[in-house]
C-alpha positions in Angstrom: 99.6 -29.9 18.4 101.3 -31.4 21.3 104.4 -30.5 20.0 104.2 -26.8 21.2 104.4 -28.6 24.5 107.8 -30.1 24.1 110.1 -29.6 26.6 114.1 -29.6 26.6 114.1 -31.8 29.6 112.2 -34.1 27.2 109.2 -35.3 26.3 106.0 -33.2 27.0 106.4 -30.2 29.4 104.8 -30.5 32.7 103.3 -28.0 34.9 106.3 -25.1 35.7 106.8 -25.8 39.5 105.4 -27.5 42.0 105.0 -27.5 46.1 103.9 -23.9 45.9 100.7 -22.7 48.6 101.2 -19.3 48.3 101.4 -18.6 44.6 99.4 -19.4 41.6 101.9 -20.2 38.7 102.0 -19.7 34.8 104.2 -19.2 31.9 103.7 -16.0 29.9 105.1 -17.8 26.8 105.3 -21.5 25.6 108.2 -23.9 26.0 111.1 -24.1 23.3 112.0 -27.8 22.6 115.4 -26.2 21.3 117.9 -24.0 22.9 118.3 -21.8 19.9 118.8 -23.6 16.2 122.1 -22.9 14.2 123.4 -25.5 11.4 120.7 -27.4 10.0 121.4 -30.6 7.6 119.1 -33.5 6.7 120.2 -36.9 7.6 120.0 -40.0 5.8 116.8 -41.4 8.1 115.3 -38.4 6.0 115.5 -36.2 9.8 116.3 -32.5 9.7 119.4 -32.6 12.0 119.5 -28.9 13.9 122.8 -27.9 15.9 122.8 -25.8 19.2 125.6 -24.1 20.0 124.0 -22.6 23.3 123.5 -26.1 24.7 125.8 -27.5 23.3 123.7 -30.3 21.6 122.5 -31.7 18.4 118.7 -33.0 18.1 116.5 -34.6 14.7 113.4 -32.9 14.2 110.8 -35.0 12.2 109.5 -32.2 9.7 106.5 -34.4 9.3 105.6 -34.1 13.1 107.9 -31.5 14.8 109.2 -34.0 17.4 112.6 -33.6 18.7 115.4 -36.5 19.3 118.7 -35.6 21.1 121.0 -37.0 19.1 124.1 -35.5 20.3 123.7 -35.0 24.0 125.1 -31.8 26.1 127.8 -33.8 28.0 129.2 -36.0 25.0 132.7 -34.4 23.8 131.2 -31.8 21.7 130.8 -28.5 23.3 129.6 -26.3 21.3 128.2 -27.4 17.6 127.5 -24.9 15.2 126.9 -26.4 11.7 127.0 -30.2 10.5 127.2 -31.9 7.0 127.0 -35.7 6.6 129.3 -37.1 4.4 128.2 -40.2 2.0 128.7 -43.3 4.7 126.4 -41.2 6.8 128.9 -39.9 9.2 127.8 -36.9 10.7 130.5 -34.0 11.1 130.5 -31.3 13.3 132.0 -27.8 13.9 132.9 -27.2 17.0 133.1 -23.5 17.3 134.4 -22.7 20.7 137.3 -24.8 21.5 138.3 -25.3 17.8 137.6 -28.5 16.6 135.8 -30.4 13.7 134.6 -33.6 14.9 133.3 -37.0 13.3 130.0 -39.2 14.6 129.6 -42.6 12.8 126.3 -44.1 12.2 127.2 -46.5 14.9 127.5 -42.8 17.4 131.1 -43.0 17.7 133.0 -39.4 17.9 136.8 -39.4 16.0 138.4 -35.6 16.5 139.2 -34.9 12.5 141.0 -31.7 13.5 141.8 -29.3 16.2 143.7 -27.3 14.0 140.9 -24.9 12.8 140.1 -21.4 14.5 136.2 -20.5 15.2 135.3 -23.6 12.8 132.0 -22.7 11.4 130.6 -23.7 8.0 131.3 -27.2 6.9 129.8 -29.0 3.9 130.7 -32.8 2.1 131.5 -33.4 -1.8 131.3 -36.5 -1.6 134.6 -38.2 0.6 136.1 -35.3 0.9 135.4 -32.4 3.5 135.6 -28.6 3.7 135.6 -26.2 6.6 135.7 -22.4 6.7 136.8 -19.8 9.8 134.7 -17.4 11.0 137.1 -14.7 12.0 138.5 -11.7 10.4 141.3 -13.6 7.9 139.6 -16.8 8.0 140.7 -19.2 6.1 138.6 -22.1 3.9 140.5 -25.8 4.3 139.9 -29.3 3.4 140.2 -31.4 5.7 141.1 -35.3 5.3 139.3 -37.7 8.2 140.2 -40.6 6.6 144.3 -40.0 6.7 144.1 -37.6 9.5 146.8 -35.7 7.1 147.5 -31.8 7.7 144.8 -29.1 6.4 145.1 -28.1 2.8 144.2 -24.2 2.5 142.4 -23.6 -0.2 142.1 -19.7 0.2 142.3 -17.3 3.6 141.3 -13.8 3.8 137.7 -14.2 4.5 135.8 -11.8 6.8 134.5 -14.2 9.0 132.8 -17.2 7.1 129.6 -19.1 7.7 127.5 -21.7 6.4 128.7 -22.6 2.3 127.5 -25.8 -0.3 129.1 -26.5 -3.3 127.0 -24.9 -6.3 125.7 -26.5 -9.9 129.1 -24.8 -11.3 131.2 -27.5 -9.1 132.6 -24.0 -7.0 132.2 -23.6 -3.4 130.1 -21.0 -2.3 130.4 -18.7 0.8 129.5 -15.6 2.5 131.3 -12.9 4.1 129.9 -11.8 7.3 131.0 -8.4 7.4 131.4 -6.9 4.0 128.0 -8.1 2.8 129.9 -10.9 0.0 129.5 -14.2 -1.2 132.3 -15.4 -2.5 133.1 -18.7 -4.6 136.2 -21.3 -5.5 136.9 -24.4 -6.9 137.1 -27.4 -4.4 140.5 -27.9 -5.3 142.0 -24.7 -4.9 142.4 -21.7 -7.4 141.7 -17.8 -7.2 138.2 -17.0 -5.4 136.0 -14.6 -6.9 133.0 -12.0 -5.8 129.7 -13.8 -7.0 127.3 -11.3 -5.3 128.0 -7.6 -3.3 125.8 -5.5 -1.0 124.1 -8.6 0.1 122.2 -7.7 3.5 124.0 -9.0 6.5 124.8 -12.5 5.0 125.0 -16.2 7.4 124.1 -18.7 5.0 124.9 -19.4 1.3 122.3 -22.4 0.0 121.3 -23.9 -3.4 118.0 -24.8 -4.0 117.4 -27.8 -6.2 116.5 -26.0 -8.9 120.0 -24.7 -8.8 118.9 -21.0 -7.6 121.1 -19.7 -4.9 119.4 -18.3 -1.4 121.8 -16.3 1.0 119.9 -15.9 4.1 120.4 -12.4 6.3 121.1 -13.0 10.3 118.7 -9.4 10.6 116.0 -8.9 12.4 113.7 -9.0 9.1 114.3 -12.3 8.1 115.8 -11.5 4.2 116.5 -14.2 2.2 117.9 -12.9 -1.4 117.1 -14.9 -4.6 119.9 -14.6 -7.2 119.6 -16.2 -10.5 123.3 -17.5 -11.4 122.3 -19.0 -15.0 121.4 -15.7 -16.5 121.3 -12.0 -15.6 122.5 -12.4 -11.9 119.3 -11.0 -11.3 118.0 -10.7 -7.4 114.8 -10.7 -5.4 113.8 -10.5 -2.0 111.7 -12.6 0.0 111.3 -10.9 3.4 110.1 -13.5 6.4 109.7 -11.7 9.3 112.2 -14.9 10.7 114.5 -13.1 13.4 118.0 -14.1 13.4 118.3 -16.4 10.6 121.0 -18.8 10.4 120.9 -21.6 8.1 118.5 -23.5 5.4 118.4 -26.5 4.2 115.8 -28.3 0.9 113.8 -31.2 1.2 113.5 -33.8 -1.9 110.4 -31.9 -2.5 112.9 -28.8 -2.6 110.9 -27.3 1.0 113.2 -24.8 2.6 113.5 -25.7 6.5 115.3 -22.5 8.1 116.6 -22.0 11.6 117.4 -19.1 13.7 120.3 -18.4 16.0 118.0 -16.0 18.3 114.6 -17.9 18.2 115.2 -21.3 17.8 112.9 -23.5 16.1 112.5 -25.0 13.0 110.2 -22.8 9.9 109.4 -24.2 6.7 109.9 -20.7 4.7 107.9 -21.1 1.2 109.2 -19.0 -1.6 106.5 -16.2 -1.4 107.6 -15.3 2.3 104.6 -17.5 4.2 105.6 -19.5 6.6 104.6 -23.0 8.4 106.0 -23.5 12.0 107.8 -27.2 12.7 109.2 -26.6 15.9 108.3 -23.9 18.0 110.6 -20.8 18.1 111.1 -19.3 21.6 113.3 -18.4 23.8 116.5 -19.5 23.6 117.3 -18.7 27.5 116.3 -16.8 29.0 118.8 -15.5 31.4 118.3 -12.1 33.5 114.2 -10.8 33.4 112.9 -7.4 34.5 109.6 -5.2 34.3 109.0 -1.9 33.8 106.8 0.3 35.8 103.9 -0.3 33.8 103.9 -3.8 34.0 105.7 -4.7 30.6 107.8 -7.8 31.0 111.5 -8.2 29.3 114.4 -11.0 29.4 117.6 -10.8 28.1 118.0 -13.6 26.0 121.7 -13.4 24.6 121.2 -12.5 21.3 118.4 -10.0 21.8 116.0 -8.8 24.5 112.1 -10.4 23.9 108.6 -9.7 25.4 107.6 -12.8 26.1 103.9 -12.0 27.4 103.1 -10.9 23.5 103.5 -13.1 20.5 104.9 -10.6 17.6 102.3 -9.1 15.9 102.5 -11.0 12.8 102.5 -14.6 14.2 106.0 -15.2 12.8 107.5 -15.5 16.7 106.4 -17.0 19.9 108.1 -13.7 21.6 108.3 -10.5 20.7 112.0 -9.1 19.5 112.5 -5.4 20.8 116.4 -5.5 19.7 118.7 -8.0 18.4 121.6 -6.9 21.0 124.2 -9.4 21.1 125.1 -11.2 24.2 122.3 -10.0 26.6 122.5 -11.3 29.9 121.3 -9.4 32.8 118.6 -6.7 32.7 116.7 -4.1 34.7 114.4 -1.8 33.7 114.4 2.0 34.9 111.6 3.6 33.6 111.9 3.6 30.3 115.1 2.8 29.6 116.4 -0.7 30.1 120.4 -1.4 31.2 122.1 -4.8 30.4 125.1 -6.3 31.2 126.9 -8.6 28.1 129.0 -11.3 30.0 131.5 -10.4 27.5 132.3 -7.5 28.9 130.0 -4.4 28.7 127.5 -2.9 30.5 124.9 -0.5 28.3 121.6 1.0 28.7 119.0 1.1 25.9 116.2 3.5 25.0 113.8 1.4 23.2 111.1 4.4 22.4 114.0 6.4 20.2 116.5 2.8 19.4 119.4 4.3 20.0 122.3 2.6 22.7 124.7 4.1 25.2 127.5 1.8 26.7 128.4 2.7 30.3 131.1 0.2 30.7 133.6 -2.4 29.3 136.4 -4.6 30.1 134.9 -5.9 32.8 134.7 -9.9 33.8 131.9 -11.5 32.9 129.3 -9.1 34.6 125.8 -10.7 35.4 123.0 -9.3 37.3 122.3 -5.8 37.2 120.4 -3.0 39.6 119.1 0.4 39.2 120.5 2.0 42.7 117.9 3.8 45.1 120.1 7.1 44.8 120.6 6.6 41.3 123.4 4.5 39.2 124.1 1.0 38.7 125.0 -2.2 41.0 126.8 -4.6 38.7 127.9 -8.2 40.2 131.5 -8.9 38.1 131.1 -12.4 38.2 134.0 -13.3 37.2 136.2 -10.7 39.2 134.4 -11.5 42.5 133.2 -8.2 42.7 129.9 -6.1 43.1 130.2 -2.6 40.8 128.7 0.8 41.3 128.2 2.3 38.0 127.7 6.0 38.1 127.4 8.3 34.8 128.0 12.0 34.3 124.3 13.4 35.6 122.3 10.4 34.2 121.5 12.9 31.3 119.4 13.0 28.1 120.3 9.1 27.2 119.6 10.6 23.1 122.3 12.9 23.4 124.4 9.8 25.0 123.4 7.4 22.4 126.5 5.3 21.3 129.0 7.3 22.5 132.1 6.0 24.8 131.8 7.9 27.1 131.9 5.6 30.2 130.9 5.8 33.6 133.0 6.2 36.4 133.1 2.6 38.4 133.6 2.2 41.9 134.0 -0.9 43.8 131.1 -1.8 46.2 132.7 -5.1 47.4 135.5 -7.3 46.5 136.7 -10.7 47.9 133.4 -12.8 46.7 133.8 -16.1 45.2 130.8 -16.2 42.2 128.8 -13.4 42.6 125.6 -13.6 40.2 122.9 -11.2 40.8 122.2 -8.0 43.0 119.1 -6.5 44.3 118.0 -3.6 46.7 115.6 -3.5 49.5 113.8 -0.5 50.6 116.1 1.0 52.8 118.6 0.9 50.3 120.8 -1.9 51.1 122.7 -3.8 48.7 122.4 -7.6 48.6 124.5 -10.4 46.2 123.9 -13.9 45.6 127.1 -15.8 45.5 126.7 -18.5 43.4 130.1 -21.1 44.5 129.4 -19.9 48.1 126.1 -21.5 48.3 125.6 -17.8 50.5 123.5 -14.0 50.1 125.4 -11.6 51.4 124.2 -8.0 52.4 126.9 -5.0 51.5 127.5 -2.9 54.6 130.1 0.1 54.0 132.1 -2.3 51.4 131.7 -5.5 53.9 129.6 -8.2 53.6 127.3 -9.8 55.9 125.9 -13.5 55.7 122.0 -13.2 55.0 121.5 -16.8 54.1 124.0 -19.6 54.0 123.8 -23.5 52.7 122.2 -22.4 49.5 122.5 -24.7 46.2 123.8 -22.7 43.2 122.1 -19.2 44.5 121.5 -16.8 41.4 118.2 -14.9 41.2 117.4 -12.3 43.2 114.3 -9.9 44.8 113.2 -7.9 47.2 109.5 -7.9 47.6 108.4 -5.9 51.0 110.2 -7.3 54.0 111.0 -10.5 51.9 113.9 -11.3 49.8 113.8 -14.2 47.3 116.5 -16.3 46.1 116.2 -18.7 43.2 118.4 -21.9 44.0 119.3 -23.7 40.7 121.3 -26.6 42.2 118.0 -27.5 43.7 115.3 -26.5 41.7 113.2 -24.4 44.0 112.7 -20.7 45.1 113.6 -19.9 49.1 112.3 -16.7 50.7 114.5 -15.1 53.6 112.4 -13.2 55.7 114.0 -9.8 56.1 113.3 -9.1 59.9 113.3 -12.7 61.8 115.4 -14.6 59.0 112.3 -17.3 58.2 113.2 -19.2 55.7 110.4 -20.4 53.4 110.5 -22.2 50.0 108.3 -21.2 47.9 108.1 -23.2 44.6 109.9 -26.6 43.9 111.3 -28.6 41.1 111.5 -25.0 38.7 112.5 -25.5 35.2 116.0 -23.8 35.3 119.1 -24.9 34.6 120.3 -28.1 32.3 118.1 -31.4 33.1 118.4 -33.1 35.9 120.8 -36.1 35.4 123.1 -33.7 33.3 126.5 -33.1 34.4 127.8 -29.2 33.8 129.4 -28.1 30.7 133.1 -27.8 30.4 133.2 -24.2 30.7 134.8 -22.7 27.8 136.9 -19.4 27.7 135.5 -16.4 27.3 137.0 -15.6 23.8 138.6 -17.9 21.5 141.0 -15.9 19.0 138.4 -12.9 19.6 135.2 -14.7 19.1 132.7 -15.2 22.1 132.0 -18.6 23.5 128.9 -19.9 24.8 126.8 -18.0 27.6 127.1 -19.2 31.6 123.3 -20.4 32.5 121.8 -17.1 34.6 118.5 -17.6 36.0 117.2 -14.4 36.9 114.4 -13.0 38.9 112.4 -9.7 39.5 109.7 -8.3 41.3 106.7 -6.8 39.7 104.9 -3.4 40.7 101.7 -5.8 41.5 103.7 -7.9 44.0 103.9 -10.9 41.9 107.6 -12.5 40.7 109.1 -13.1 37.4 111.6 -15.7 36.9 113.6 -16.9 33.9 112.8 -20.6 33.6 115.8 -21.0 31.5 115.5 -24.8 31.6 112.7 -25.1 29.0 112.6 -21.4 27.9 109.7 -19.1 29.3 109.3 -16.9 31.4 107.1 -17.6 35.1 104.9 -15.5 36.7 104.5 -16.2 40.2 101.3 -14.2 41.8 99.9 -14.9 44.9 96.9 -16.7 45.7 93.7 -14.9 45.5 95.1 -12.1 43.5 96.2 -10.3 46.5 98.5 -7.8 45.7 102.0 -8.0 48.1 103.1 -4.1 47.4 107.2 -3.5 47.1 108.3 -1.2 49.3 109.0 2.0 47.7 107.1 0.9 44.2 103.4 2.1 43.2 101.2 -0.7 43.4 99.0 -2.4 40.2 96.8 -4.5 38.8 97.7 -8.0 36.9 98.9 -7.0 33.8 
């Protein structure tokens, strides 16, 4: 179906770049029309509405056809939907998770602010007029709100542990999950004691009734649970296991088809009660943001909620990528041989064995670190974005990372340079030298003995970087393109033009949100990252329509790194 061909920018995808002569270029996994998939509601046109908190959008989907309608566009007020309910004139209502606000869209598309007096606002569902919203923070609190009088919030109970996605049940009680103790508790819309309906249910998000009246709490795991419990007679339970990574919400047809979505794939699944599954929109990636490969060729890309392969489609068709680890806020990545280390912009800097699973953290409290590098002499370059700085992380002998696994013990961290405006990403030539891509300065700078020097100036929105031989590679998402620098002479070359990365053209930035809103993270800073291969060809995160590029050059001619062992195409 052309539908696997949608792209974010809209309408179908086109070819990946353009103006390139010295590279042949190809995705190694399809375009994602969505940028992730969170609250899903159906609308009265009989459209399953699907909100994005990454992108801070809201599109239809047609579950007839699988095409996708922005409805609620990336620079409108809302920044960052998370779940939506439509109320009985059709008004669509929105959580707005970040900045803390529940918002109303008429059928006519105008936006009234109901309330800015919710923290993390998260689920939200309609009994008819009337409107309720839950918190999802430790000691949240479950309110009705009143659009109509634009009266104060009416608690109904507080206490929860961090709440999600809830719909009134066949009893006339509200039902809701608790995040972290594994709950789903109910109460009576207009207030009264709540009480435990279910315990020990895996890693609950979502709470949903089917018509039938049998309630479905779906897991946020990388399994894809969704437990059946019969409320009319024993409580009794089953499990239905999908394979679906990173559930986050469900919604029923008038046929009673469940239409899930998922917070790390994106997309749009009809999930049918025996566990089979029938793709509407294409799951994918929902960045990707920093990309890296191993020695051997394998390809990964932090993709903020987990790190994915996206050369191989998971083994039993359920994903367009491959999930290795649901690791929350993944955003830059290098490989080093077979351990992987990734920077969270939220603060920490870890390193991951994905042969034995197990995690050690080398850092936190820093400022929104991006790009990462595995240092020539051994240790970790770190550009602190935020902080203007470029980090050397160094651990106690770079031991056995098993016996390290999850403990805080962190590395000692050195400054390599300070003073930068937006540093992004870092990379290493051959003889060792540092370089940084700073982002606001429109500049690459080379680290000399805690000094930079100007490489390249007059850049647009520099992030990316790689060192390939005696060229170093920039991607420039103002513009769209990839530049080479020629090491020795300073030739400038560009090498690729109009690249999917960044929002679509014509789309004015994001309000950038804080980091943390009363302890919950806010939405990810775009990152398009870039690495070069052991066979001389590039990878680069085309974060604008969610794959992954290869660029190799033409012929299949092999352009060895300096320093690396050569290869074939993998």
């Amino acid at each position: 179906m052309t539908v696997r061909q949608q792209s974010r920018y809209g309408g179908i995808a086109s070819a990946p770049a353009s103006g390139s002569t010295r590279w042949d270029v190809r995705r190694l996994n399809l375009p994602s029309p969505l940028w992730g998939s969170n609250g899903v509601a159906f609308g009265p046109d009989g459209r399953l509405y699907a909100a994005q908190f990454l992108a801070g959008q809201i599109s239809a989907v047609d579950p007839a056809t699988g095409d996708v309608e922005t409805i609620v566009p990336m620079d409108g007020p809302v920044q960052s939907p998370d779940d939506l309910a439509f109320g009985a004139d059709g008004s669509m209502y929105i959580t707005d998770l970040v900045p803390g606000r529940v918002w109303r869209r008429s059928p006519q598309g105008d936006y009234h602010l109901v309330s800015d007096e919710v923290q993390v606002p998260n689920g939200i569902t309609c009994i008819g007029d009337r409107l309720f919203v839950n918190e999802m923070r430790m000691n949240g609190r479950l309110l009705e709100l009143f659009p109509e009088s634009g009266g104060a919030p009416k608690v109904l109970t507080e206490g929860l542990a961090l709440g999600n996605a809830m719909q009134l049940g066949p009893d006339g009680h509200l039902y809701y999950p608790h995040m972290v103790t594994g709950q789903v508790w109910r109460i009576p819309p207009d207030g009264g004691t709540p009480e435990v309906v279910a315990e020990d249910v895996h890693e609950p998000v979502a709470v949903r009734f089917d018509l039938g009246g049998v309630l479905m709490v779906l897991s946020r795991g990388r399994a894809g649970i969704v437990t059946r419990i019969d409320l009319h007679g024993t409580g009794s339970r089953s499990i239905v296991t999908s394979g679906l990574v990173g559930l986050d919400n469900a919604a029923f047809d008038t046929e009673n088809r469940m239409f899930v979505s998922s917070f790390a794939t994106g997309g749009i699944t009809e999930l049918h009660p025996d566990g089979r599954t029938r793709e509407i929109v294409p799951r994918g990636l929902d960045g990707p943001f920093g990309v890296t490969v191993d020695p051997v060729g394998t390809v990964y890309a932090a993709d903020h909620y987990r790190v994915a392969g996206p050369e191989h489609r998971a083994a039993d068709g359920t994903d367009d990528v491959t999930t290795h680890v649901l690791r929350p806020f993944a955003h830059g990545i290098a490989a080093d041989g077979g351990l992987l280390h990734l920077t969270s912009q939220y603060g920490e800097v870890t390193t991951y064995d994905p042969e034995r699973g197990t995690t050690r953290v080398r850092a936190t409290g820093l400022r929104r670190p991006t790009g990462i590098a595995v240092r020539p002499g051994g240790g970790l370059a770190v550009a602190e974005t935020d902080a203007g700085r470029v980090l050397v992380l160094e651990g106690d002998g770079e031991g056995d990372e098993a016996d390290k696994a999850d403990e805080a013990d962190h590395d000692t961290v050195t400054v390599l340079a300070e003073g930068l405006d937006h540093p992004v990403d870092v990379a290493y030539d051959a003889a060792g030298r540092c370089y940084v891509s700073d982002e606001r300065r429109g500049a690459v700078l080379r680290i000399e003995a805690g000094r930079t020097v100007t490489v390249a100036d007059g850049l647009d929105a520099p992030q990316g970087l790689a060192v390939l031989g005696d060229d170093l590679y920039v991607v420039e998402t103002g513009a769209r393109q990839l530049r080479a620098v020629s090491l020795t002479t300073g030739e400038h070359r560009i090498e690729a033009a109009e690249l999917p990365v960044g929002l679509p053209p014509g789309t004015g930035p994001r309000t950038d949100p804080a980091l943390f809103t009363h302890g919950m993270p806010g939405a990810p800073r775009q990152f398009a990252g870039l690495a070069g291969a052991p066979d001389g060809s590039l990878l680069l995160s085309a974060n604008g329509e969610g794959t992954v590029l290869r660029l190799t050059p033409h012929g299949g001619a092999t352009v060895h790194r300096a320093g690396a062992p050569g290869g074939e195409e993998t």
